[in-house]
C-alpha positions in Angstrom: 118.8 -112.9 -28.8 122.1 -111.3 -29.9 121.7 -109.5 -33.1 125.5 -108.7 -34.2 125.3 -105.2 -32.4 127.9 -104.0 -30.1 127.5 -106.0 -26.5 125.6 -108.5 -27.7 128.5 -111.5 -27.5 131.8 -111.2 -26.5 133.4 -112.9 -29.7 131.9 -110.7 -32.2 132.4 -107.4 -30.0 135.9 -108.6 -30.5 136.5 -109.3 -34.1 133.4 -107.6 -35.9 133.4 -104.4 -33.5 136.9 -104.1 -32.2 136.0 -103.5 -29.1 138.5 -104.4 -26.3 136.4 -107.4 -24.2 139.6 -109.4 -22.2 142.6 -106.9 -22.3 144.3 -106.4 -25.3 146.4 -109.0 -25.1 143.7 -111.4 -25.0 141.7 -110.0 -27.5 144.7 -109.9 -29.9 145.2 -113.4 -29.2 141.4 -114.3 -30.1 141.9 -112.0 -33.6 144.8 -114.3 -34.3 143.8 -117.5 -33.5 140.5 -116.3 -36.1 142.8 -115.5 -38.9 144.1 -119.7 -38.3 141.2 -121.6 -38.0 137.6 -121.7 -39.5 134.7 -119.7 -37.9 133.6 -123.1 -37.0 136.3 -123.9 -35.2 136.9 -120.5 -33.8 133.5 -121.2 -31.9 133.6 -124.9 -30.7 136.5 -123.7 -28.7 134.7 -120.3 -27.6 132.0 -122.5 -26.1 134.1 -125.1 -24.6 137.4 -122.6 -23.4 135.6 -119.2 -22.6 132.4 -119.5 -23.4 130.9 -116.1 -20.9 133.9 -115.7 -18.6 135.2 -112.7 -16.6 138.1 -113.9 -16.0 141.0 -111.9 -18.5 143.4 -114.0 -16.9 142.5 -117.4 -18.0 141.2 -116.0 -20.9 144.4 -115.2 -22.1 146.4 -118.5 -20.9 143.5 -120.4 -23.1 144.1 -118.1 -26.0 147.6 -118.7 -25.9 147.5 -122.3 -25.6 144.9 -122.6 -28.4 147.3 -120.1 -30.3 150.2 -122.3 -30.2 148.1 -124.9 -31.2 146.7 -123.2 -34.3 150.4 -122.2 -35.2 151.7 -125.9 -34.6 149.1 -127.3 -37.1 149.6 -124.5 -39.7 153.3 -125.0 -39.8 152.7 -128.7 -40.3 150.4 -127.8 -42.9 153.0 -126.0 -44.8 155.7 -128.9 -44.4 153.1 -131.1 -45.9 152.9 -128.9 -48.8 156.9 -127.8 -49.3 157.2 -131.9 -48.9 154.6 -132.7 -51.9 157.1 -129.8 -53.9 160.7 -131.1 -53.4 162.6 -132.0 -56.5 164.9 -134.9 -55.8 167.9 -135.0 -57.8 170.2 -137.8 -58.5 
């Protein structure tokens, strides 16, 4: 049962240890798309996307897509909010 300690999952060697897992590309990706979502999140799409793979490549096409998408919601996020702040003036 992983315990947190280096080797014992992929994700947290990643963001906990900083250890490189997928290429650093990849595993830049993965740190950024954590800073966008909830830990939650960040793991429903870590066992559906990559769950255990080998493969660096698709790793880093589905961090980049999920990227994108993290990005695309937080920039609607902030529209919402500079919306709710307008001052009309007549």
């Amino acid at each position: 049962m992983p315990n947190g300690k280096p080797g014992d999952h992929p994700l947290t060697d990643i963001l906990a240890h900083k250890i490189q897992v997928y290429g650093q590309e990849a595993d830049d990706l993965i740190r950024k798309i954590a800073d966008l979502c909830s830990r939650r999140e960040l793991e429903m799409w870590w066992e559906r996307e990559i769950s255990w793979s080998n493969d660096g490549h698709s790793v880093v096409r589905k961090a980049q897509i999920r990227f994108d998408e993290c990005c695309s919601v937080q920039s609607k996020a902030v529209g919402r909010r500079s919306d709710s702040h307008t001052v009309y003036q007549r």
